[in-house]
C-alpha positions as CSV (number, residue, x, y, z in Angstrom):
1,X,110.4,81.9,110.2
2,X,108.4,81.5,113.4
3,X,104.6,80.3,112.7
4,X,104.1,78.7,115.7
5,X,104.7,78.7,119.1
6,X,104.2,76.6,122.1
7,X,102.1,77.3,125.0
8,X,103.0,76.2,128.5
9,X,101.1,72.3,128.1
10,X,103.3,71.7,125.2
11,X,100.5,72.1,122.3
12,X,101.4,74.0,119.7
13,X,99.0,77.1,118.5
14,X,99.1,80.6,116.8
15,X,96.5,82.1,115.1
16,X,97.0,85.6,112.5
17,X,94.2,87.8,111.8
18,X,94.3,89.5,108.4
19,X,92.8,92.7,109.2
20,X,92.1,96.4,106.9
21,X,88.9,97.7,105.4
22,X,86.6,96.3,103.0
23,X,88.6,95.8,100.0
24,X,92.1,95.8,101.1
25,X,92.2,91.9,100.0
26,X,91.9,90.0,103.6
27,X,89.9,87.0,102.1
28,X,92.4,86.8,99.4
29,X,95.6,87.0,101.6
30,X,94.2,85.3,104.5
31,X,93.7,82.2,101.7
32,X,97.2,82.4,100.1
33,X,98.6,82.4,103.5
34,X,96.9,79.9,105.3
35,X,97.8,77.8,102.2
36,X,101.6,79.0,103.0
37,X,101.3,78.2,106.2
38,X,99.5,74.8,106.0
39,X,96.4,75.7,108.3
40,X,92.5,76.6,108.3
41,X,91.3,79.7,106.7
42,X,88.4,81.4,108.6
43,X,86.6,84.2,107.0
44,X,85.0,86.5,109.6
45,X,82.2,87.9,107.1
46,X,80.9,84.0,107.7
47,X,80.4,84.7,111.2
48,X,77.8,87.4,111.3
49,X,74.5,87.1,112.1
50,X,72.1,87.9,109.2
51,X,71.1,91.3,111.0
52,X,74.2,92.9,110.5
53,X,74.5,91.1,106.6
54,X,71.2,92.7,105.5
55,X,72.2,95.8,107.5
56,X,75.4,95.9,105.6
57,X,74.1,95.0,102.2
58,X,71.4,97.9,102.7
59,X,74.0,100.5,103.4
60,X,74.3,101.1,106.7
61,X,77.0,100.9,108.3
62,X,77.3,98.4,111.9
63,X,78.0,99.8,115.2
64,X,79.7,98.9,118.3
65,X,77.0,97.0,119.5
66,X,76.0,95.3,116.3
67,X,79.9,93.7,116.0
68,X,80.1,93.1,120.0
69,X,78.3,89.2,119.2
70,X,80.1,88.7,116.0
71,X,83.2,89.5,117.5
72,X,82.4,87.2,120.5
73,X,81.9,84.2,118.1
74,X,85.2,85.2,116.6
75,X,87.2,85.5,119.4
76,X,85.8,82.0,120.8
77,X,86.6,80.1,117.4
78,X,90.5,82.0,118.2
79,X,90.4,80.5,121.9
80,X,89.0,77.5,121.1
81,X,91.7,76.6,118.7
82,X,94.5,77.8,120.7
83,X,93.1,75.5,123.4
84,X,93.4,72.6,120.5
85,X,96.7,73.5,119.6
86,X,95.7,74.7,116.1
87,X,96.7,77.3,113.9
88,X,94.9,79.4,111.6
89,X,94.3,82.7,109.8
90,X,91.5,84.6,109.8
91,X,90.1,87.9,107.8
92,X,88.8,90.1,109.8
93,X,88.0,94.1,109.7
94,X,89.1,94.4,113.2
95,X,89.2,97.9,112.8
96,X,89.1,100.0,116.2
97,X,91.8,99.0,119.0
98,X,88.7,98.0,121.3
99,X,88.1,95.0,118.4
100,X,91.6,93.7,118.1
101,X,91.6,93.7,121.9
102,X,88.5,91.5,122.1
103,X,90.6,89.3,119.2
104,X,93.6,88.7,120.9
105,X,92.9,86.2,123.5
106,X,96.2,85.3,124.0
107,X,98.8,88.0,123.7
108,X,101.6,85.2,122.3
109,X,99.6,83.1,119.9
110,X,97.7,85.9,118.5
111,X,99.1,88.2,115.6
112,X,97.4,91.0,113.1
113,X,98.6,91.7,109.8
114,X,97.1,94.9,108.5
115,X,97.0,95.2,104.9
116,X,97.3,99.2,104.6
117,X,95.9,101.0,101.7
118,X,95.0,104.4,100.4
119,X,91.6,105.0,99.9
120,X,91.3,105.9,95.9
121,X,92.8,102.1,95.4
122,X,90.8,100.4,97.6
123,X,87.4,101.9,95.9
124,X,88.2,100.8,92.7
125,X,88.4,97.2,94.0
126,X,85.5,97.8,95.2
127,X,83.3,99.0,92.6
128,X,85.0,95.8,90.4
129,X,84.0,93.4,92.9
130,X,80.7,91.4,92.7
131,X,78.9,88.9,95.0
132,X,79.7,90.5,98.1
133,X,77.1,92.3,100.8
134,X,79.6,95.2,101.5
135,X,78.8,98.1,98.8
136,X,81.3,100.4,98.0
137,X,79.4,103.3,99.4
138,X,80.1,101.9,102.9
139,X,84.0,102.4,102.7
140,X,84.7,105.9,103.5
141,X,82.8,104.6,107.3
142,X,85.9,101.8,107.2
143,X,88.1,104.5,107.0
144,X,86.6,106.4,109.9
145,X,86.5,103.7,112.1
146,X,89.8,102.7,111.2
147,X,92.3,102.8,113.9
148,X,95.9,101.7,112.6
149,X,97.5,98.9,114.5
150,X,100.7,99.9,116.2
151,X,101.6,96.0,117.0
152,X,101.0,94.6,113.8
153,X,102.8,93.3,110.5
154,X,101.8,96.4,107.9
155,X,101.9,95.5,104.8
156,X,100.7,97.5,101.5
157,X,97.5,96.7,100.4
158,X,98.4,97.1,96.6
159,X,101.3,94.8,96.0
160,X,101.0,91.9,94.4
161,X,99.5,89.1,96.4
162,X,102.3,86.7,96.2
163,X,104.5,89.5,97.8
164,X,101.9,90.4,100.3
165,X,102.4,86.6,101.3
166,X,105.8,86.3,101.1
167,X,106.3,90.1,103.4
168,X,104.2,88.6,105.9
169,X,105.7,84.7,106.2
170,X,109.4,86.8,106.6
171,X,107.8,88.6,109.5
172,X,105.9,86.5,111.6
């Protein structure tokens, strides 16, 4: 298993996004793996601005320019620890090619995981989940925006965590 590598001043750096639509179980993965792995869990939903929260939270879906800031903030915390020598994982949509691009600041050090799932599944977590800002009725817009990774460890959104942990581990 390879969760780190080394960059060129010898510090030692890699950082995995945990990426899918609402639902698909990013903050839950991202946690068990960063646990697995021994490094900082980031959860993306923590860096945007309260605009696009109550945007989100009143059923609108966010644009282009409404993630361009949030991804910006995102892609700095990535850089910023790769610069540190860190690791981490982070949850994160990143749904549209445009986004990971923005994400992956260092070709190398930076990995996705998508967690893949269909979208009858994924609703029904959904509807059971309470305390978040992202309602249900906003997933079928994750769908549509959702551009499937071609570089990326895909794993199935609907296994059990623990074997969405250990897929990913075996891959990276």
């Amino acid at each position: 298993m390879t969760d780190q590598t080394h960059n060129p001043d010898g510090a030692v750096g890699q950082f995995i996004v945990v990426m899918g639509v609402a639902g698909s179980g990013k903050t839950t993965i991202g946690r068990l793996l960063a646990a697995r792995l021994g490094c900082p869990f980031y959860d993306a939903d923590d860096y945007h601005p309260p605009a696009n929260v109550a945007k989100m939270a009143g059923g609108l879906p966010l644009d282009d320019a409404d993630r361009a800031g949030w991804l910006a903030a995102l892609a700095g915390l990535i850089s910023d620890g790769l610069a540190r020598g860190e690791r981490g994982v982070i949850a994160c949509s990143a749904l549209k090619r445009a986004y990971r691009a923005v994400l992956r600041v260092d070709e190398q050090r930076v990995r996705f995981v998508y967690l893949r799932g269909d979208y009858k599944a994924i609703q029904a977590r959904l509807l059971a989940r309470e305390g978040h800002f992202m309602p249900a009725a906003l997933l079928s817009s994750q769908f549509e925006a959702l551009e499937e990774p071609a570089r990326a460890i895909s794993v199935e959104a609907g296994l059990e965590p623990d074997r969405i942990v250990a897929a990913i581990v075996e891959q990276l």
